[in-house]
N, CA, C and O atoms as CSV, one atom per row, in Angstrom:
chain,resi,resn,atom,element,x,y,z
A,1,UNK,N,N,-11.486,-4.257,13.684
A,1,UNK,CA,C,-10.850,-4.124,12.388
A,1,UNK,C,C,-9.390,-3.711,12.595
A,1,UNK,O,O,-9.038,-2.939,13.487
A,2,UNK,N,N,-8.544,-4.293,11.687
A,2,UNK,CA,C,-6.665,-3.644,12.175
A,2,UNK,C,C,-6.736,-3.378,10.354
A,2,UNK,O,O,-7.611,-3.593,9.515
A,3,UNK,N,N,-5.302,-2.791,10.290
A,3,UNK,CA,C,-4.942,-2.417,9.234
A,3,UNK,C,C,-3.447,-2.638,9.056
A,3,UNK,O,O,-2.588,-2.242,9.844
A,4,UNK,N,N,-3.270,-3.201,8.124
A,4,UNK,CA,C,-1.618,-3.616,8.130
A,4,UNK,C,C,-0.842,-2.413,7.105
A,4,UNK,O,O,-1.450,-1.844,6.199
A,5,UNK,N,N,0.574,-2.162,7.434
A,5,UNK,CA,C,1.056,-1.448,6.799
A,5,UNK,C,C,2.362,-2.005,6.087
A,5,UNK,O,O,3.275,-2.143,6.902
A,6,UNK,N,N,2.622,-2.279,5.098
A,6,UNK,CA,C,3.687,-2.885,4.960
A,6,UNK,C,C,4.268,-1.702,3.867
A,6,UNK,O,O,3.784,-1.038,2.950
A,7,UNK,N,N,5.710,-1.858,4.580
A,7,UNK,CA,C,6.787,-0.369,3.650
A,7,UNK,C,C,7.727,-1.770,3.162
A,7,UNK,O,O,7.919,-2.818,3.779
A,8,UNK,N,N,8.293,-1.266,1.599
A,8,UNK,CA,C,9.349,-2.260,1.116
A,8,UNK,C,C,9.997,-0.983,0.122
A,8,UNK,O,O,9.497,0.118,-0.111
A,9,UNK,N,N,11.140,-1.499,-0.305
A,9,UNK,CA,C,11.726,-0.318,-0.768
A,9,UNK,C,C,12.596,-1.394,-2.314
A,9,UNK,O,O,13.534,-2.172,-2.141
A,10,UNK,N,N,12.265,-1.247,-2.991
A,10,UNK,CA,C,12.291,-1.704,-4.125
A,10,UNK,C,C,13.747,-1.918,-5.313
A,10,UNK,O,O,13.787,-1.010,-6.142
A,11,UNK,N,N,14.381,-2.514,-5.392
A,11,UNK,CA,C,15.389,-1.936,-6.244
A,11,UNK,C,C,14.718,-1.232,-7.814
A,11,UNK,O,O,13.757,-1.649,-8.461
A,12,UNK,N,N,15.567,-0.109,-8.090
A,12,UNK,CA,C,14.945,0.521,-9.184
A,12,UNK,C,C,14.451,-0.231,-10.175
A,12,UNK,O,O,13.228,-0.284,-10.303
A,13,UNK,N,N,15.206,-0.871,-10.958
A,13,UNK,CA,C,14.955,-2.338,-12.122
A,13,UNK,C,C,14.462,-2.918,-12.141
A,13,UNK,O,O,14.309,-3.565,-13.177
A,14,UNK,N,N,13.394,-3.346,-10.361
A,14,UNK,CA,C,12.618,-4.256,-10.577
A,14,UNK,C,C,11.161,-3.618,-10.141
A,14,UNK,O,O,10.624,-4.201,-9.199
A,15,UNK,N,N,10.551,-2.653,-10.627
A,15,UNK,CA,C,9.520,-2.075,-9.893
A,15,UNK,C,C,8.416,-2.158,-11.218
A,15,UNK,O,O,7.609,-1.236,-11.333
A,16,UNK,N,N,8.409,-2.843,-11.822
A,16,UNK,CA,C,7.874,-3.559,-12.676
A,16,UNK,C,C,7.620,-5.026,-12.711
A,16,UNK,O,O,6.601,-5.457,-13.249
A,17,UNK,N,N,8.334,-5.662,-12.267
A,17,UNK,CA,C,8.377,-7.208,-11.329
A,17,UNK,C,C,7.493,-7.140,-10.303
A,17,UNK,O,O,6.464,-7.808,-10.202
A,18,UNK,N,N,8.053,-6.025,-9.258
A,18,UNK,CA,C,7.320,-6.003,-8.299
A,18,UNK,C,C,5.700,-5.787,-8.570
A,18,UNK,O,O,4.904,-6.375,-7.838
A,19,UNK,N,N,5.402,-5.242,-9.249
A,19,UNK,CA,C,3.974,-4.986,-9.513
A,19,UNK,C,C,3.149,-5.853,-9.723
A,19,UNK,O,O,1.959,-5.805,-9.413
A,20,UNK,N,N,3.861,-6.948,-10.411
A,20,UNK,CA,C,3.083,-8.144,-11.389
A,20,UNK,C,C,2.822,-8.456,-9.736
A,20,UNK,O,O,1.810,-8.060,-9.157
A,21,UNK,N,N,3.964,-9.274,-9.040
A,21,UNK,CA,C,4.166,-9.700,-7.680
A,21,UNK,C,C,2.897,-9.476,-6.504
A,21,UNK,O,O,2.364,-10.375,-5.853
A,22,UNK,N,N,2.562,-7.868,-6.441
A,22,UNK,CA,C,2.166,-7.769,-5.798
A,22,UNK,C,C,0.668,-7.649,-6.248
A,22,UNK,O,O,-0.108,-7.431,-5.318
A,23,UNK,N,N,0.198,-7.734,-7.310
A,23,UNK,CA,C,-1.351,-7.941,-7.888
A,23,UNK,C,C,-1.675,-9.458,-7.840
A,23,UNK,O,O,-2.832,-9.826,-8.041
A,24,UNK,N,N,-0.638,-10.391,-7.568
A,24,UNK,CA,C,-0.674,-11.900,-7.641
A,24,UNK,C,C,-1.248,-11.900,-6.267
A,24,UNK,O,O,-2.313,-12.479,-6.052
A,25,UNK,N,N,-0.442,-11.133,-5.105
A,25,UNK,CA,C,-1.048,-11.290,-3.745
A,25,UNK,C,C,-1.788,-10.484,-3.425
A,25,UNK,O,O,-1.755,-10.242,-2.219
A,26,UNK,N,N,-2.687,-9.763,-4.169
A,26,UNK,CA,C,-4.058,-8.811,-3.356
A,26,UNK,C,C,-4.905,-10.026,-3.967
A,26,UNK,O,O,-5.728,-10.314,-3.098
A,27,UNK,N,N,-5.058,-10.795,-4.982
A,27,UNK,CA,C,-5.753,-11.504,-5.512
A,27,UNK,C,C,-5.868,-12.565,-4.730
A,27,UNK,O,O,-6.977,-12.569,-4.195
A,28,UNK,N,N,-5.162,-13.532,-4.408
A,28,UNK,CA,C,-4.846,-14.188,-3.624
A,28,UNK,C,C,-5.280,-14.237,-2.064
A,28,UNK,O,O,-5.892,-15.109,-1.448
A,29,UNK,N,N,-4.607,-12.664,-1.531
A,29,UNK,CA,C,-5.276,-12.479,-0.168
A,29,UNK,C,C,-6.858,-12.092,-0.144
A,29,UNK,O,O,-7.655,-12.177,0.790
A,30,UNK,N,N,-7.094,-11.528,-1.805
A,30,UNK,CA,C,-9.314,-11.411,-1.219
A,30,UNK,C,C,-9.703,-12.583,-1.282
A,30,UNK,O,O,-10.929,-12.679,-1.334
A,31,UNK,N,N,-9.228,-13.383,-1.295
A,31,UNK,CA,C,-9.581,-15.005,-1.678
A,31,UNK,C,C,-9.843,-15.744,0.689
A,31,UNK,O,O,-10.534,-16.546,1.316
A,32,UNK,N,N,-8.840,-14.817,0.934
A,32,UNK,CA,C,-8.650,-15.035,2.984
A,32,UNK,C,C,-10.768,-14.457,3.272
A,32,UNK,O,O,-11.532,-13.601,2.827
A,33,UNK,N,N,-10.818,-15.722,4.360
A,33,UNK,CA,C,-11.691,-14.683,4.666
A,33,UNK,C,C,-11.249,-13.694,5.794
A,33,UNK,O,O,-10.173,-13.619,6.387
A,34,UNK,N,N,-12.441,-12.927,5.921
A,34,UNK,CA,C,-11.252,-11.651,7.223
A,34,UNK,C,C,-10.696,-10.647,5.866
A,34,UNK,O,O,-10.572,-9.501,6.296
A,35,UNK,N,N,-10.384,-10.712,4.608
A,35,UNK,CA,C,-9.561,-9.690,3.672
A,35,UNK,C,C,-10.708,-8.893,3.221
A,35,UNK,O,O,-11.430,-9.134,2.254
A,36,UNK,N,N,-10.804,-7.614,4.297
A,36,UNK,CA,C,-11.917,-6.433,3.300
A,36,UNK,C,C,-10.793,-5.175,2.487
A,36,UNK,O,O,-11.386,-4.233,1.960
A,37,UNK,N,N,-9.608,-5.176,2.420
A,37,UNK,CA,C,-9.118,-4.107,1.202
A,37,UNK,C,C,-7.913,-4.256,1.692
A,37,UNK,O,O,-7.388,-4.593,2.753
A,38,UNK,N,N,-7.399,-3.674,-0.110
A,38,UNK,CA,C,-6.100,-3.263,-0.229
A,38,UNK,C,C,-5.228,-2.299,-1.074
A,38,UNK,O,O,-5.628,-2.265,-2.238
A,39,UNK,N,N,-4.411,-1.695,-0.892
A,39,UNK,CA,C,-3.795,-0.725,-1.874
A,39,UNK,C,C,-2.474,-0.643,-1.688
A,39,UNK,O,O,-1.780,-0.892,-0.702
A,40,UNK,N,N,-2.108,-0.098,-3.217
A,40,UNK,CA,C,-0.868,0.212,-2.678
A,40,UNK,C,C,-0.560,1.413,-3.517
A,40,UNK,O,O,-1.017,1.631,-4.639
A,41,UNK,N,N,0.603,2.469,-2.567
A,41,UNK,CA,C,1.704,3.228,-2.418
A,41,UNK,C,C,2.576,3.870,-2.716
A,41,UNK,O,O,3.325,4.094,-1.765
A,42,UNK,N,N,3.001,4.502,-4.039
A,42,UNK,CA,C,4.437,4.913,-3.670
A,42,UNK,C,C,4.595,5.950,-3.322
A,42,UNK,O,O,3.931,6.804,-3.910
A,43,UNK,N,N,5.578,6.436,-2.154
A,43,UNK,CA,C,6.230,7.540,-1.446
A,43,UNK,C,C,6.377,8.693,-2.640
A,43,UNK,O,O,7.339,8.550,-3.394
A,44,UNK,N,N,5.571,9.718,-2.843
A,44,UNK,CA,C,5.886,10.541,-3.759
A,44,UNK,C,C,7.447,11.307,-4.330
A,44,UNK,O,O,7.607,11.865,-5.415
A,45,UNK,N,N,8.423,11.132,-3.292
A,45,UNK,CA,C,9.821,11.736,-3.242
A,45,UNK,C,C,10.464,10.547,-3.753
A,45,UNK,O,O,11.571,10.858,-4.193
A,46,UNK,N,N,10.168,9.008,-3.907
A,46,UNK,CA,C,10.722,8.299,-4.385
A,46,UNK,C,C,10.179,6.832,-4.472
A,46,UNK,O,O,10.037,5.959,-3.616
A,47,UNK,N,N,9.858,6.887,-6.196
A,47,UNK,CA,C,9.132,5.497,-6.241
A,47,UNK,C,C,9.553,4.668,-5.847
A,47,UNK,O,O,8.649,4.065,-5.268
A,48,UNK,N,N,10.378,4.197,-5.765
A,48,UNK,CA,C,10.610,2.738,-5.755
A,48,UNK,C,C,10.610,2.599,-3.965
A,48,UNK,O,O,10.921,1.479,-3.561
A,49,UNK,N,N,10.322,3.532,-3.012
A,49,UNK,CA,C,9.700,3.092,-1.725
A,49,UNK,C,C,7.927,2.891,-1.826
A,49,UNK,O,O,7.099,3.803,-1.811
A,50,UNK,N,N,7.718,1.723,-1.908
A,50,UNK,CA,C,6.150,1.133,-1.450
A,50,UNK,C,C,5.410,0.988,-0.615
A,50,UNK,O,O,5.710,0.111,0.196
A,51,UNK,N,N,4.300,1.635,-0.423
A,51,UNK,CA,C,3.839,1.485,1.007
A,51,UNK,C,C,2.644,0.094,0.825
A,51,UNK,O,O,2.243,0.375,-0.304
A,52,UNK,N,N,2.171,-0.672,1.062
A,52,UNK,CA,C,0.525,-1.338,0.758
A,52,UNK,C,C,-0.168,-1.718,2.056
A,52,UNK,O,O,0.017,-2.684,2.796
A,53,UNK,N,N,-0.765,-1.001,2.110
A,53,UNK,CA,C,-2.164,-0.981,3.211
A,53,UNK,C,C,-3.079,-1.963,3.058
A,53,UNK,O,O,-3.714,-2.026,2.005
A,54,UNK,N,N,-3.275,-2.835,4.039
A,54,UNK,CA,C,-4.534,-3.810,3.989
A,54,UNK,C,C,-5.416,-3.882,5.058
A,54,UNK,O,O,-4.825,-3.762,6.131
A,55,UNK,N,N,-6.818,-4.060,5.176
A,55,UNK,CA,C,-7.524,-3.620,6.277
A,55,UNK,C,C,-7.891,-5.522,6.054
A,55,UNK,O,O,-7.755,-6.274,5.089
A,56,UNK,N,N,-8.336,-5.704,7.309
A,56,UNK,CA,C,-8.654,-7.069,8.000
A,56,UNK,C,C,-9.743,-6.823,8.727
A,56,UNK,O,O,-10.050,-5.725,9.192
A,57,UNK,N,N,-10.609,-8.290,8.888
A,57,UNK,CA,C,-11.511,-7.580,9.729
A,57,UNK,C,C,-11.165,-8.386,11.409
A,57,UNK,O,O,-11.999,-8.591,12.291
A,58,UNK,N,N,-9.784,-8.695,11.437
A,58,UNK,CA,C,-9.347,-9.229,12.684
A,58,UNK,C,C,-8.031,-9.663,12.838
A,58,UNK,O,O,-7.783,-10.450,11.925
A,59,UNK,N,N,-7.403,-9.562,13.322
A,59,UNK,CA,C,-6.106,-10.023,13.541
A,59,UNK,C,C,-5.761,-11.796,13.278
A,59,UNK,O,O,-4.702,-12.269,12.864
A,60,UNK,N,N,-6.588,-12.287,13.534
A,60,UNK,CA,C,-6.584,-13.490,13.500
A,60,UNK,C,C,-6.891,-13.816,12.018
A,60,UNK,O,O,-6.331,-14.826,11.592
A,61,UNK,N,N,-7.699,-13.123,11.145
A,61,UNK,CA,C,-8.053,-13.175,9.566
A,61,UNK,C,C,-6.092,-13.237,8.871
A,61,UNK,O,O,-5.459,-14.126,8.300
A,62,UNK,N,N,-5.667,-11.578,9.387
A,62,UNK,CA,C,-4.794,-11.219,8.871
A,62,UNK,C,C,-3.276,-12.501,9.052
A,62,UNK,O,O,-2.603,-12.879,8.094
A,63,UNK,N,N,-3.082,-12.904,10.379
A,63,UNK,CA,C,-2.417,-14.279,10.662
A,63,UNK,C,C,-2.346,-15.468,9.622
A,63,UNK,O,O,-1.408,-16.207,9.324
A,64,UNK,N,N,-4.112,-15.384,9.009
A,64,UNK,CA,C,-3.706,-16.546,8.332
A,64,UNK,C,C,-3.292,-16.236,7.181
A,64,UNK,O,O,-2.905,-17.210,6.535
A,65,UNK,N,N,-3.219,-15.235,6.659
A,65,UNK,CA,C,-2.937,-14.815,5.308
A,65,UNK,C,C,-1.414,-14.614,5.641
A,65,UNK,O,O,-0.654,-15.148,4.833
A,66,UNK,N,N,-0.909,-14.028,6.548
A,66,UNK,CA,C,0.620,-13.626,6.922
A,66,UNK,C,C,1.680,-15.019,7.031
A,66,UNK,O,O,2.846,-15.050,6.638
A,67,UNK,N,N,0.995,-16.023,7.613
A,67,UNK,CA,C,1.535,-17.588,7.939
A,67,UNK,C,C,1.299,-18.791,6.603
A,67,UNK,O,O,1.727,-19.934,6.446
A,68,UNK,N,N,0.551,-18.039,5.909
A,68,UNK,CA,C,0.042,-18.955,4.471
A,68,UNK,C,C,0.912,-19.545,3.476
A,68,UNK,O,O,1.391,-18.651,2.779
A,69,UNK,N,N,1.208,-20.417,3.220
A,69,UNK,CA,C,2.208,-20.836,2.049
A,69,UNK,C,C,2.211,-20.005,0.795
A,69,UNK,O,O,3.260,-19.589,0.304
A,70,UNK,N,N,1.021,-19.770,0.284
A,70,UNK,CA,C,0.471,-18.368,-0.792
A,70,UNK,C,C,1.707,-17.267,-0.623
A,70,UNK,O,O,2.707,-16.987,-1.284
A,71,UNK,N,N,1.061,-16.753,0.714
A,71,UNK,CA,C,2.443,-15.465,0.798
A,71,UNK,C,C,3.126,-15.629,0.693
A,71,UNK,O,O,3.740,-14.987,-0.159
A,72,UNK,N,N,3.916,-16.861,1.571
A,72,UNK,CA,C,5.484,-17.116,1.968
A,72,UNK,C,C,5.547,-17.370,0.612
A,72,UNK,O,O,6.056,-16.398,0.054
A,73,UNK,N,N,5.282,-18.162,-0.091
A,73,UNK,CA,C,6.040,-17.969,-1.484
A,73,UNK,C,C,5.840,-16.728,-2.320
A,73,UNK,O,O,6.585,-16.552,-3.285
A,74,UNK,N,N,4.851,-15.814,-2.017
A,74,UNK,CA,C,5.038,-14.738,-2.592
A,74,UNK,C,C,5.915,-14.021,-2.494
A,74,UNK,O,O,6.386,-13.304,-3.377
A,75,UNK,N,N,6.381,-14.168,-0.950
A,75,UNK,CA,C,7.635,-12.959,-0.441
A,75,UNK,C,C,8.659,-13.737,-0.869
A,75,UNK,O,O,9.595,-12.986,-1.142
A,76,UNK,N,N,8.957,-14.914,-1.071
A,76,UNK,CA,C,9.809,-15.383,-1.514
A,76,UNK,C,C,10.383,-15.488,-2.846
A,76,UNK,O,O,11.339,-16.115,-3.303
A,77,UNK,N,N,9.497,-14.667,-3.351
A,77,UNK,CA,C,9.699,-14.268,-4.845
A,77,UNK,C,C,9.864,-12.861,-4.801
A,77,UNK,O,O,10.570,-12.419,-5.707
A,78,UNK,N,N,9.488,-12.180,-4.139
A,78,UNK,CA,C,9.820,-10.604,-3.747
A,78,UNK,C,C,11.271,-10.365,-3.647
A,78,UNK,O,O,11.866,-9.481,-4.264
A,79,UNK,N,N,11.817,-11.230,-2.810
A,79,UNK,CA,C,12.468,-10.978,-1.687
A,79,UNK,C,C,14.045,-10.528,-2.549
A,79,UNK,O,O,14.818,-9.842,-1.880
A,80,UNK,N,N,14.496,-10.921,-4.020
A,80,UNK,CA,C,15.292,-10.547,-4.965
A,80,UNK,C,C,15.157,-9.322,-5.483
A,80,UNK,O,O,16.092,-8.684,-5.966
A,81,UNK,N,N,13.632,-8.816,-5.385
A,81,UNK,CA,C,13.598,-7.548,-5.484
A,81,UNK,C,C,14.087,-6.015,-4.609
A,81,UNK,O,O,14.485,-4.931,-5.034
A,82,UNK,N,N,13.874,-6.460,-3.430
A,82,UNK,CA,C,14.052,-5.711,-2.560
A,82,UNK,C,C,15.063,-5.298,-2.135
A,82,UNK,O,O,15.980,-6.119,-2.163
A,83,UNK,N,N,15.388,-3.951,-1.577
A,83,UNK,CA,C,16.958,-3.479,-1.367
A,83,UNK,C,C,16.705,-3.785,0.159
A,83,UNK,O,O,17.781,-4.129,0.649
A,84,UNK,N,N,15.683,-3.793,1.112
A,84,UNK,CA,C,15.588,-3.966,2.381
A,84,UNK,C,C,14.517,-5.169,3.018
A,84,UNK,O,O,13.498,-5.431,2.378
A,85,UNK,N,N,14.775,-5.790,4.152
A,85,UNK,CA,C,13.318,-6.500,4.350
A,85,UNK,C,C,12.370,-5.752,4.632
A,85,UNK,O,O,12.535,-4.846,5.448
A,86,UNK,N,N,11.229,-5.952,4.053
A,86,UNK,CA,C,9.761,-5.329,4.420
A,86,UNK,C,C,9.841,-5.298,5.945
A,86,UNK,O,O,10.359,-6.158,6.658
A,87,UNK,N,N,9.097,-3.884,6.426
A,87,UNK,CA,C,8.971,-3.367,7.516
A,87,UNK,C,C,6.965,-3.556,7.662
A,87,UNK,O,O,6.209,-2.975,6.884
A,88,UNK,N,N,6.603,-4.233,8.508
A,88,UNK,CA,C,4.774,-4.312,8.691
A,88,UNK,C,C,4.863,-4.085,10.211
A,88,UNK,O,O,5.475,-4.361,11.243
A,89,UNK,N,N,3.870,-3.414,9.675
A,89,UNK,CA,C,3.059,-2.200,11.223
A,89,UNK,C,C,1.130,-2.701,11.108
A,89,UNK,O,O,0.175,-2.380,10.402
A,90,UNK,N,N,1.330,-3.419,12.001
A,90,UNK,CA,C,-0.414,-3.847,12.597
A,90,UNK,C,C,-0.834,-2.206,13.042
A,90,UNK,O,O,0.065,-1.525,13.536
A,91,UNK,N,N,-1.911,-1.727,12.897
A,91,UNK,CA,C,-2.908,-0.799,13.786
A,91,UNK,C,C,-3.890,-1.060,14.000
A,91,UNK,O,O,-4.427,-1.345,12.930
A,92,UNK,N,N,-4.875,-1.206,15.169
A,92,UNK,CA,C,-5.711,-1.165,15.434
A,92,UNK,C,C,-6.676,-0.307,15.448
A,92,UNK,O,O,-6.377,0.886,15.463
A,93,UNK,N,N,-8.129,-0.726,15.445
A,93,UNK,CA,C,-8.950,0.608,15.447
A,93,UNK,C,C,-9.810,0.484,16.106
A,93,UNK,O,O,-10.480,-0.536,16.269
A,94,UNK,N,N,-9.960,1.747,16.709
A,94,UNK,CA,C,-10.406,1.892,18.776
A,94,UNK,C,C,-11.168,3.196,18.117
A,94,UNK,O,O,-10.835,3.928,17.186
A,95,UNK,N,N,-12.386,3.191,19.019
A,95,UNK,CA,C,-13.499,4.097,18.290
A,95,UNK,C,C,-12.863,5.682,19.238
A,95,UNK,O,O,-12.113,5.345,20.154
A,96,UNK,N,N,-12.987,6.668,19.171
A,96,UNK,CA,C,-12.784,7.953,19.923
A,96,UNK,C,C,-14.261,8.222,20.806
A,96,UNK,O,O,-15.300,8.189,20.147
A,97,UNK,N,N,-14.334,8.447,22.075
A,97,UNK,CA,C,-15.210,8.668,22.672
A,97,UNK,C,C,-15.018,10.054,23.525
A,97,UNK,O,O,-15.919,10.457,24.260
């Protein structure tokens, strides 16, 4: 199982855009197979930084959803929103023994 982390930092004015935006693509991505959850974020010291967490049940699930025309045009509709490019952090999960 990995877990993706994606941070985006929002311009103030559009964090209402962004929302619609990003309920278009959790919908969308439970549709991947490999997509077991998602949420999202904001940094309590300042909304308009977003965090959204998605768990996969493989790296290779998460690829196709990341390489998908779906997204790419999703982020491509984001992408006016944003004061920075999205920052995504893969983690893996390794049992403790």
């Amino acid at each position: 199982m990995i877990r993706i982390i994606i941070e985006r930092k929002i311009k103030s004015s559009q964090i209402d855009e962004y929302h619609g935006l990003i309920r278009k693509a959790k919908n969308k991505a439970s549709n991947v197979p490999g997509f077991l959850s998602g949420e999202l974020f904001h940094v309590m010291e300042n909304n308009n930084h977003v965090i959204v967490m998605s768990c996969w049940d493989s790296l290779e699930a998460w690829e196709v959803w990341a390489d998908s025309e779906q997204r790419l045009d999703l982020l491509e509709a984001m992408r006016p929103l944003l004061e920075t490019d999205e920052k995504v952090t893969i983690l893996e999960s390794t049992s403790l023994k």
